[in-house]
N, C-alpha and C positions, 0 to 999 in steps of 0.2 A: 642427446645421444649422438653418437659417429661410427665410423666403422673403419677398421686397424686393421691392415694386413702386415706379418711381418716373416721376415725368413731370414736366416744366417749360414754360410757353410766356415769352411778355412778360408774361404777366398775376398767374401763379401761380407756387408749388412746389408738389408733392404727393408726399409719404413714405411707404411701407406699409410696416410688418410685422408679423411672427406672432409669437407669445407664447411659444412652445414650446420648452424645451432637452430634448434630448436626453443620456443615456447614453452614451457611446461605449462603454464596456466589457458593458453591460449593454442589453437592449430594453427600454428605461425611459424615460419622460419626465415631466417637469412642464411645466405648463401655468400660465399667470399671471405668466411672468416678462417685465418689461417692460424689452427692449432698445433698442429707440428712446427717445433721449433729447435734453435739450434742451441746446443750448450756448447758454449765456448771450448776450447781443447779438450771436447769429450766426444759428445756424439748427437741425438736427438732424443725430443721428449716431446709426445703427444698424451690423449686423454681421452676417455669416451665415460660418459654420464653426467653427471650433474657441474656444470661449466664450472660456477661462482667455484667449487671446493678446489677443481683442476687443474683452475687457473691461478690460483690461490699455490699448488703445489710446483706449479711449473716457475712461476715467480721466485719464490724462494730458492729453486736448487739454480734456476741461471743467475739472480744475483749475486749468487754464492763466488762465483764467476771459476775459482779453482777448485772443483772437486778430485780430491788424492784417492779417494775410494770409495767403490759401491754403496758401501756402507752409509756414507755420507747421504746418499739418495736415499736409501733405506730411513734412516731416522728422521730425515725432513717428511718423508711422506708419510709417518706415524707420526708425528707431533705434530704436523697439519692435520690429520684426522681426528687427533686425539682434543685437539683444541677443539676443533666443529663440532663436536660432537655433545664437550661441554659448555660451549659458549654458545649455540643457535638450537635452540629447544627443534625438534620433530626434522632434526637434518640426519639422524644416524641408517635410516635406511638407503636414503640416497649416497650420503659418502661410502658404506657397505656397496653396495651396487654398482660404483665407480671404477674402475681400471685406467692405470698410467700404463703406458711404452716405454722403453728408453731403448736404444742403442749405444754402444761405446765401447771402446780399445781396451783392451784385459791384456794379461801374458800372463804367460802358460813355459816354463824352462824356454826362457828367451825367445820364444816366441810370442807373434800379434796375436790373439784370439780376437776374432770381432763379438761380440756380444751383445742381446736383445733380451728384454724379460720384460714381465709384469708385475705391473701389484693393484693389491685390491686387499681391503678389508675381508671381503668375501673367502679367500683363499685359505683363511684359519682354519675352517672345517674340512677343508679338503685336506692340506697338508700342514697345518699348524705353522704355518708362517704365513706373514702377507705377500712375500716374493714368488715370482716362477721364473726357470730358464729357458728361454727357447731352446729345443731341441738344435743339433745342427742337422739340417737339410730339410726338418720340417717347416710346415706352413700353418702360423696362427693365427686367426683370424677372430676380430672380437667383435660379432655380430650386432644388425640393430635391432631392439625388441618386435618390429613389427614383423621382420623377416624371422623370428624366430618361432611367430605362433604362423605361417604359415608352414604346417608340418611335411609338406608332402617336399616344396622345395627346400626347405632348410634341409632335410637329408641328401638332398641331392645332390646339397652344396659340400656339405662336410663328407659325404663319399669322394667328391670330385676330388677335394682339398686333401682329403688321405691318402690318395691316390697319387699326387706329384710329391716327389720329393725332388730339391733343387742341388744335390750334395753335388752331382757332376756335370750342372750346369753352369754356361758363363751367366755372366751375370747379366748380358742383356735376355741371353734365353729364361732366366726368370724373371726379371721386369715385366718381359711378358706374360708368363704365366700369374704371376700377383696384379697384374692389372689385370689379366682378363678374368679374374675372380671377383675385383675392384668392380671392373664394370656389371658384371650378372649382378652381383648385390646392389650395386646405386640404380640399375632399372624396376627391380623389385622392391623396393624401399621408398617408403612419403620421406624417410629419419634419414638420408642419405645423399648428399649433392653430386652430381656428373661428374666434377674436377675435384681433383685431389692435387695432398702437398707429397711429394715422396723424399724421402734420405736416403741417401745410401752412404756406405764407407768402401773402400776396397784400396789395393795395392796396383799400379797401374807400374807397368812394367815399361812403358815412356820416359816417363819421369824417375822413376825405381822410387816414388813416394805412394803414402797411405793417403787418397783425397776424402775425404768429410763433404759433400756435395749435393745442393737438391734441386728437386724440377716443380713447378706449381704448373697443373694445364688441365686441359678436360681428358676426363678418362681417356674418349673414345680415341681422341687424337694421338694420344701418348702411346695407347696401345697400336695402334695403325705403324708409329714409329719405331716401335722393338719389334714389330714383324717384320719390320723393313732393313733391322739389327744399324737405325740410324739416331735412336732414341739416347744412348750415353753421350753422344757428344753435346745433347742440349743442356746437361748437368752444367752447373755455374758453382763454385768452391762455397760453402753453406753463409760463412758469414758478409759475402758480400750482397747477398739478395735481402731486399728488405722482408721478402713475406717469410723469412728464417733469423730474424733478427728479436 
């Protein structure tokens, strides 16, 4: 399991997650494994649940290396399911149970749209499809099981989380706030590691281009550096860092 924070306005993306795999047979974890990754002239793609199927979905849409359209993500991530499901007997609750991230550049009447969504098997019953959009200005967060049978803080979180919206934030004032969500949940959590990878996209008025960019660090430190609004210039352009490669 891991745990995903994501948010989008007009202005931004922003991607989080946690380094952490877990054991499923075993109470074990390793820490440092970097699943947020970058997709070539697109955006990013993480995972939360069962690794082998995720990494398994993540593989195919980056060596795709040009994806023209959503879509495209869309039907790798059903045909990778749709395979597991018939090819490895007693896997369909866990790839059910799974969720991807993605972010990437859309347009909208000539405009950038930055955009973020989900999928998951699971989302059929909800809305008859496997996709969701992120809201713009809200904050989604794909929690880890053990934080979520703690009933009292798990509300506490998702009140907090309903609470911010980032529409007319800059974007380091929400880095802050999606880490400091990032961190309450990784101290509350055995399924969740201290450091995360983050993505973001935005339009830098410097340059007057759109940068694709990510940070790998420990929470606490990263958050310490958006309150100090000194944390954007640690970003490094996505495909040069090996832990987004």
């Amino acid at each position: 399991m891991t745990t995903i924070i994501i948010t989008r306005t007009d202005q931004y993306s922003i991607i989080i997650s946690d380094t952490r795999e877990n054991n499923e047979e075993e109470s074990t974890y390793l820490d440092g494994v970097f699943k947020l990754r970058y997709i070539p002239n697109m955006g990013f793609i993480t995972g939360a649940g069962w690794a082998v199927f995720l990494e398994e979905v993540k593989e195919r849409i980056i060596k795709k290396r040009r994806i023209e359209h959503i879509d495209e993500v869309l039907e790798i991530f059903k045909s990778t399911a749709d395979e597991g499901k018939r090819d490895v007997l007693g896997t369909e609750e866990r790839i059910d149970n799974s969720y991807i991230a993605i972010t990437w550049l859309g347009e909208d009447n000539n405009k950038i749209e930055y955009q973020s969504g989900l999928l998951s098997e699971s989302y059929y019953e909800k809305n008859g499809d496997n996709s969701m959009l992120v809201d713009k200005g809200g904050i989604r967060i794909i929690y880890p099981v053990d934080l979520v049978e703690k009933d009292g803080l798990i509300h506490e979180i998702v009140e907090q989380t309903n609470g911010k919206i980032t529409t007319d934030l800059s974007i380091n004032k929400a880095l802050f706030e999606t880490l400091k969500l990032f961190v309450q949940i990784a101290k509350n959590s055995d399924l969740v590691s201290l450091d995360c990878q983050i993505g973001i996209q935005y339009h830098s008025k410097l340059t007057n281009e759109i940068h694709t960019e990510g940070l790998y660090g420990k929470g606490e430190q990263l958050l310490k550096l958006a309150q100090q609004n000194k944390i954007l210039r640690k970003f490094k352009a996505a495909g040069t860092l090996s832990e987004f490669v």
